[in-house]
N, C-alpha and C positions, 0 to 999 in steps of 0.2 A: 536532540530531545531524548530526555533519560525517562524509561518508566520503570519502578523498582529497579532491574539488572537487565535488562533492556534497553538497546539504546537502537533509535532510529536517526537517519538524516532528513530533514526534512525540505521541499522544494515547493513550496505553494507555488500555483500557476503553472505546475509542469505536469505534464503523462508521460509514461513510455508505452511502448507500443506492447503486444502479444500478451496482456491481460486476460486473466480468467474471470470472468463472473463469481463470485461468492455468496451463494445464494442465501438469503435468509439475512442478512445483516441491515441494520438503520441505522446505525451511528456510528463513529468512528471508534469507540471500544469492542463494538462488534467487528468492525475490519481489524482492528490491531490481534485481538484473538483467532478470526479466523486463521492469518497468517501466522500467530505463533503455535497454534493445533495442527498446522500444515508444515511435517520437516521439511518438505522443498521450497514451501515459500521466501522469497528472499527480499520479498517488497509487497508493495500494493499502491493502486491509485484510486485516493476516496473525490469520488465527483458530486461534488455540492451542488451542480446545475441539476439534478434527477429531485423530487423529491418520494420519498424519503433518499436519503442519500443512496448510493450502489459504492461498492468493493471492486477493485479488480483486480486480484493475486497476481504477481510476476514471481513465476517458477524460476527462473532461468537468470543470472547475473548480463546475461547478453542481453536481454531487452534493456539495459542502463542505457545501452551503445546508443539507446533512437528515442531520446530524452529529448522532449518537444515543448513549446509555451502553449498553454492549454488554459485557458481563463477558467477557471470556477473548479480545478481538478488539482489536489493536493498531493504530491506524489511521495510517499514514506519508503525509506530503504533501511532494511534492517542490517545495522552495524553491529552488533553484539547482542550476545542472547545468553540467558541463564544458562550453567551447564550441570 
């Protein structure tokens, strides 16, 4: 999924693990920004079962490793990024 010069992978149905809370966000433009304001974020997982939605930043490319099926939870990895 491309946004402008942005490109994410996307996984509906999956989490990985070791997620941060991004506090403040409700929608999934609010997750996509908090993770691109964040230079280490390297992902996020938006979980549609809370509502309003919650954010959880993955710092770290190691949490990819523990990529799990998660019903209601969309997991975005950022592929490429404006430079």
């Amino acid at each position: 999924m491309a946004v402008g010069c942005v490109e994410w992978a996307v996984r509906p149905n999956e989490g990985a693990s070791n997620g941060i809370q991004a506090k403040g966000t409700t929608d999934l433009n609010d997750c996509m920004e908090a993770c691109l304001d964040d230079a280490q974020c390297v992902g996020f997982d938006f979980d549609t079962r809370q509502s309003p939605a919650t954010c959880w930043n993955h710092l770290e490319q190691n949490d990819f490793e523990d990529i799990r099926e998660d019903k209601g939870v969309i997991l975005y990895m950022l592929r490429a990024k404006c430079s």
